[in-house]
C-alpha positions in Angstrom: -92.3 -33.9 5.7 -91.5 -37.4 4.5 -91.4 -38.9 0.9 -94.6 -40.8 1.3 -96.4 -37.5 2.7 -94.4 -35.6 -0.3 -95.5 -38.3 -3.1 -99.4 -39.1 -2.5 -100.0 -42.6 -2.7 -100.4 -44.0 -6.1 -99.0 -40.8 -7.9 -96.3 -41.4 -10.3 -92.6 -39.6 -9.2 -92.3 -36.4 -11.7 -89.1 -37.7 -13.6 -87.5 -33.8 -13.8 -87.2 -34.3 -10.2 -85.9 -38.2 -9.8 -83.2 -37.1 -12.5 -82.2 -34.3 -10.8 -81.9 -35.9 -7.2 -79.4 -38.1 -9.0 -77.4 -34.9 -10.3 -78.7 -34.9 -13.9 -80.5 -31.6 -14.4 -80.8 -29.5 -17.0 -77.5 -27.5 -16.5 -75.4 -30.9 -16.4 -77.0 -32.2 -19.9 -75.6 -29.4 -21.2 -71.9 -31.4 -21.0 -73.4 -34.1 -23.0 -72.6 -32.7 -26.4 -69.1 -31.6 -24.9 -68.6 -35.2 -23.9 -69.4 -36.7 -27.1 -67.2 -34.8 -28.9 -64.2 -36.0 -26.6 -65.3 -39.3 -27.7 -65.6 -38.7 -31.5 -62.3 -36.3 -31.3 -59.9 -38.2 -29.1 -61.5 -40.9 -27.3 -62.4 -43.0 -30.4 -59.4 -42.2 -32.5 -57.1 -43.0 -29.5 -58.7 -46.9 -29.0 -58.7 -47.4 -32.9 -55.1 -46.6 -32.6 -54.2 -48.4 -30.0 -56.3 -51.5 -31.4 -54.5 -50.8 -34.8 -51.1 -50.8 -33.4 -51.5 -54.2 -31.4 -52.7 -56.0 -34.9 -49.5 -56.1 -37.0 -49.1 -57.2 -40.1 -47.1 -60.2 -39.1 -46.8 -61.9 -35.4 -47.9 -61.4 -32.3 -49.5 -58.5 -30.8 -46.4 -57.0 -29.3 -44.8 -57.4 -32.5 -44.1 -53.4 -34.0 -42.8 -52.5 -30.3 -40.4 -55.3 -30.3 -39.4 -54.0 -34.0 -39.3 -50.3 -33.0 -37.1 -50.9 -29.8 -34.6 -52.9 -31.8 -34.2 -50.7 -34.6 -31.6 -48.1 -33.3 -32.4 -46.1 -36.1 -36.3 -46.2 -34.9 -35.7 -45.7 -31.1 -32.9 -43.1 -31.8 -35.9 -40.9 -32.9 -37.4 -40.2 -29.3 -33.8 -38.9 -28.3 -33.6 -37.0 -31.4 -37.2 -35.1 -31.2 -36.3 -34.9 -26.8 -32.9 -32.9 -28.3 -35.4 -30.9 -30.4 -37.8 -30.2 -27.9 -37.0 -29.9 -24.9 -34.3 -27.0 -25.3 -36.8 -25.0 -27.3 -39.5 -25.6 -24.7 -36.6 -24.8 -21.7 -36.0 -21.1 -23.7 -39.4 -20.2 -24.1 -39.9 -20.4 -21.0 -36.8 -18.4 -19.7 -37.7 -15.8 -22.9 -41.2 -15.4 -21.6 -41.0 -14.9 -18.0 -39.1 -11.6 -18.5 -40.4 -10.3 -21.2 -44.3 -11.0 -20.0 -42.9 -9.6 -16.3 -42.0 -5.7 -18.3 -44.9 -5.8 -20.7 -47.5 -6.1 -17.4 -46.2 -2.9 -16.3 -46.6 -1.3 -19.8 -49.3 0.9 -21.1 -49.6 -0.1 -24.6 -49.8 -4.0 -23.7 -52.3 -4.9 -25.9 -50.5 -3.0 -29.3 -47.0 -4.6 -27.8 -48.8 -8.3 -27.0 -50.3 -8.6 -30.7 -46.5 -7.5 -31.8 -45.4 -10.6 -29.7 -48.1 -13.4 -31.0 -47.8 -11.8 -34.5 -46.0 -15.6 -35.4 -48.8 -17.6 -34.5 -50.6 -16.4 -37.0 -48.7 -16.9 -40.0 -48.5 -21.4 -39.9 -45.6 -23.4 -39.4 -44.9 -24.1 -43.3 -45.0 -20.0 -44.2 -42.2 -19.8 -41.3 -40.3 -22.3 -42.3 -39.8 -20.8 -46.2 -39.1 -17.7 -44.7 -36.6 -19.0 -42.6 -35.2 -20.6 -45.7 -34.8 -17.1 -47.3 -33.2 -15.6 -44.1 -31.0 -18.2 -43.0 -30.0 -19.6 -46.0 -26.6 -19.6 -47.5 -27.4 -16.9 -49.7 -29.9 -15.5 -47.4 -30.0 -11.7 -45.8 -28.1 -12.9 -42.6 -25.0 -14.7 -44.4 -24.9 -12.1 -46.8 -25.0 -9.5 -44.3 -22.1 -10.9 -42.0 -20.0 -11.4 -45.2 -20.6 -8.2 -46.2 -19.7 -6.9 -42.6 -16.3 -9.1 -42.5 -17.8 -11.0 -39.5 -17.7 -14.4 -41.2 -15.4 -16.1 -44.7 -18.4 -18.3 -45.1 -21.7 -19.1 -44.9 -22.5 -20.6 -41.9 -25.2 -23.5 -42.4 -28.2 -22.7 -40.3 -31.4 -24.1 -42.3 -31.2 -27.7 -43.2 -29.9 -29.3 -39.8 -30.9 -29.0 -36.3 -30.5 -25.0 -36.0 -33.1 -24.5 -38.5 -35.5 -26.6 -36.6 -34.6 -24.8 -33.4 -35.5 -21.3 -34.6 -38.5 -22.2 -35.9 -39.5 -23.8 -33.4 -39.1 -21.0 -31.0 -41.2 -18.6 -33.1 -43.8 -20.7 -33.8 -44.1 -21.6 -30.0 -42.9 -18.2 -28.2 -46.1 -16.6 -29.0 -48.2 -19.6 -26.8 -45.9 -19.9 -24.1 -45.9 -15.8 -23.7 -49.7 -15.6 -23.6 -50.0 -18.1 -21.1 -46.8 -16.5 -18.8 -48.8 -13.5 -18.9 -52.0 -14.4 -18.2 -50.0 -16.1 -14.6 -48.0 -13.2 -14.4 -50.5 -11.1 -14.6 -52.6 -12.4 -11.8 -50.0 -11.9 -9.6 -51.3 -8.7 -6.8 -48.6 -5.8 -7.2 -48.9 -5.6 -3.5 -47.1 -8.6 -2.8 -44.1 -6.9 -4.4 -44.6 -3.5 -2.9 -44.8 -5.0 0.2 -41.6 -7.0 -0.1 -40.2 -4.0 -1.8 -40.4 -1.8 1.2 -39.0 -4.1 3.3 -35.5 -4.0 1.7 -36.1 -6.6 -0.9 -34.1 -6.1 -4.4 -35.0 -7.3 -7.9 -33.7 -10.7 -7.6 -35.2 -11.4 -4.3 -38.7 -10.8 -5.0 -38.7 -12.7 -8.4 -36.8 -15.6 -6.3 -39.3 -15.2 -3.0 -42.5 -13.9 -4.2 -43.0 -14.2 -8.0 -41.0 -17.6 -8.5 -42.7 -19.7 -6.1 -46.3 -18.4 -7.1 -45.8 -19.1 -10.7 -44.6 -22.5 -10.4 -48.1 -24.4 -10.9 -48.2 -22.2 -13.8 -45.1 -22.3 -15.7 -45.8 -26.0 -15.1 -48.4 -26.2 -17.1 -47.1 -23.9 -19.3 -43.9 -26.2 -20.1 -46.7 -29.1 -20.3 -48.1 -27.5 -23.0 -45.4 -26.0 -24.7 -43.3 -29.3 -24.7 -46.2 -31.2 -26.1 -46.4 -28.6 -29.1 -42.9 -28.9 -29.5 -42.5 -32.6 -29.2 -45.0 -33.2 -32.3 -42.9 -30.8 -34.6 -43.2 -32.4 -38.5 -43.2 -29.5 -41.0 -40.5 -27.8 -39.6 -38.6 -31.0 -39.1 -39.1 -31.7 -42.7 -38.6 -28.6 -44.1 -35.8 -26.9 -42.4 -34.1 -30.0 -40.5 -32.5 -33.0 -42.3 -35.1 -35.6 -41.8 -32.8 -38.5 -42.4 -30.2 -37.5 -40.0 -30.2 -35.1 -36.7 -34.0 -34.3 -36.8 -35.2 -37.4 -38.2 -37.8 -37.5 -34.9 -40.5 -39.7 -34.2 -43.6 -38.1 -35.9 -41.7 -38.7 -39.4 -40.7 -42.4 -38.4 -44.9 -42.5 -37.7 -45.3 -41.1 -41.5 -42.7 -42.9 -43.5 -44.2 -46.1 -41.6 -48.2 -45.4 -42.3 -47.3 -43.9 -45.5 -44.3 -44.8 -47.4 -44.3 -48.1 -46.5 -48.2 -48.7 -45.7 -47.8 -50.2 -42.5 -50.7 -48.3 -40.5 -50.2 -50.8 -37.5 -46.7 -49.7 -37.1 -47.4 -46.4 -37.5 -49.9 -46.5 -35.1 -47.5 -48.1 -32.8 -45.0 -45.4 -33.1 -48.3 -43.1 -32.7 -49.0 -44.8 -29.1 -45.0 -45.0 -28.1 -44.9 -41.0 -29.0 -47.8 -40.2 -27.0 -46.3 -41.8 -23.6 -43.0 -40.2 -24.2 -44.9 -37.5 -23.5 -47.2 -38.3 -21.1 -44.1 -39.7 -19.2 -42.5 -36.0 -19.1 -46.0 -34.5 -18.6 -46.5 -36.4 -15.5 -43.0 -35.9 -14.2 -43.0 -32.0 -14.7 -46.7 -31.8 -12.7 -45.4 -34.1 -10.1 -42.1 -32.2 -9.3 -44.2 -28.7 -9.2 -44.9 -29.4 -5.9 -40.9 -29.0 -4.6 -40.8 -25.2 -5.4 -44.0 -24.1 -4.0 -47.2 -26.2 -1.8 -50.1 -23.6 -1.7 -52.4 -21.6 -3.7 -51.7 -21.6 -7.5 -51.3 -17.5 -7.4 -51.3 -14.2 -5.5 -54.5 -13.1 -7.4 -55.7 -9.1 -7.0 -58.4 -7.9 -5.0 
């Protein structure tokens, strides 16, 4: 039948169906209030900023980049919150591909997976002041080496780079654990039976079978992880020293939009942060590629 057989002659086209020939039905308006709040939540906020940062105070438009990259004491902050970040992000990842490999093959995995993600419910600020009491000079852990004779002296672990480090990792263990599991987990046992019975030890079927398949994922899971990491603040500020070895690029953004009310700067140092880490991002999706081309997992069933 054609259109003018389907459409009698003078009859106006139903607009339900002209919408939906152009792939706007009913189903796809339901992303409309998704998509506005990516424009309201991120969209918006990311445009003001980078309009904000490319109005200075004084000069031309590229002037708080040029005064960020000649500060040493400015651009030494993306190596110093790369030092903190990427190690964490690195042992998370080696800490949860083990750990989430055993607890698949446990009964009690939901009792021993909230024991696990316990941290990520208690905030980054209630973690850091209990880190203060247990790593402390006069904390349980110094005072229970000295009492064991292990140490003379308090060892200083809150206050520098250390105490940044640990909490770091329990803050973001919990997150990169969920996800590791969730890959691991949709991983067929079969694969590993199979290679099992043909000989294959331990090491060779996490380095043949499970490695490769878990590539996309862990991917994404350092993706995520990293970006977490990379925006630490609190813990920075709290357990680090925030004018020395973890004086890292989110406080620079603060002390410049805050302390010294310079919102175009800070939003500068806002926009330099975020390529940093789009710049890693796009590195770590691009390399995934060299361990493993094929389906993202061995998925059951």
């Amino acid at each position: 039948m054609s259109r003018a057989e389907a459409v009698p002659s003078g009859a106006r086209p139903d607009p339900r169906q002209a919408l939906a020939a152009r792939g706007l039905d009913g189903v796809t308006l339901l992303v409309v209030p998704a998509f506005l709040g990516i424009l309201a939540l991120f969209v918006y906020p990311f445009l003001y900023g980078l309009f904000e940062s490319v109005t200075p105070q004084a000069g031309s438009w590229w002037a708080n980049y040029a005064a960020f990259f000649s500060d040493p004491y400015q651009y030494g902050t993306i190596a110093n919150t790369l030092w903190v970040s990427l190690p964490v992000t690195i042992l998370n990842l080696v800490l949860a591909v083990p750990i989430a490999m055993r607890v698949r093959l446990m009964r009690r995995q939901r009792l021993l997976t909230t024991l696990l993600v316990l941290p990520i419910t208690l905030g980054t600020v209630l973690v850091a002041d209990g880190l203060l009491s247990f790593l402390g000079p006069q904390g349980w852990f110094n005072r229970s080496l000295l009492l064991l004779h292990v140490i003379a002296a308090p060892m200083k672990l809150t206050n520098n780079y250390w105490g940044v480090t640990a909490s770091l990792l329990i803050t973001g263990f919990p997150f990169t654990f969920l996800l590791t599991l969730s890959y691991v987990s949709g991983i067929d046992p079969a694969l590993e039976q199979a290679a099992a019975t043909l000989g294959a030890g331990a090491w060779a079927r996490f380095r043949l079978i499970f490695l490769p398949l878990l590539a996309p994922g862990l991917a994404v899971t350092f993706c995520l992880a990293f970006v977490q990491a990379f925006s630490v603040f609190p813990s920075a500020v709290l357990l680090g020293s925030p004018a020395g070895s973890t004086h890292v690029i989110s406080i620079a953004a603060y002390q410049a939009a805050f302390e010294h009310y310079d919102y175009s700067m800070g939003s500068a140092i806002a926009m330099i942060m975020g390529a940093v880490q789009l710049v890693i991002v796009v590195a770590v999706l691009a390399s995934r590629s060299l361990l493993y081309r094929g389906p993202a997992g061995g998925s059951k069933g």
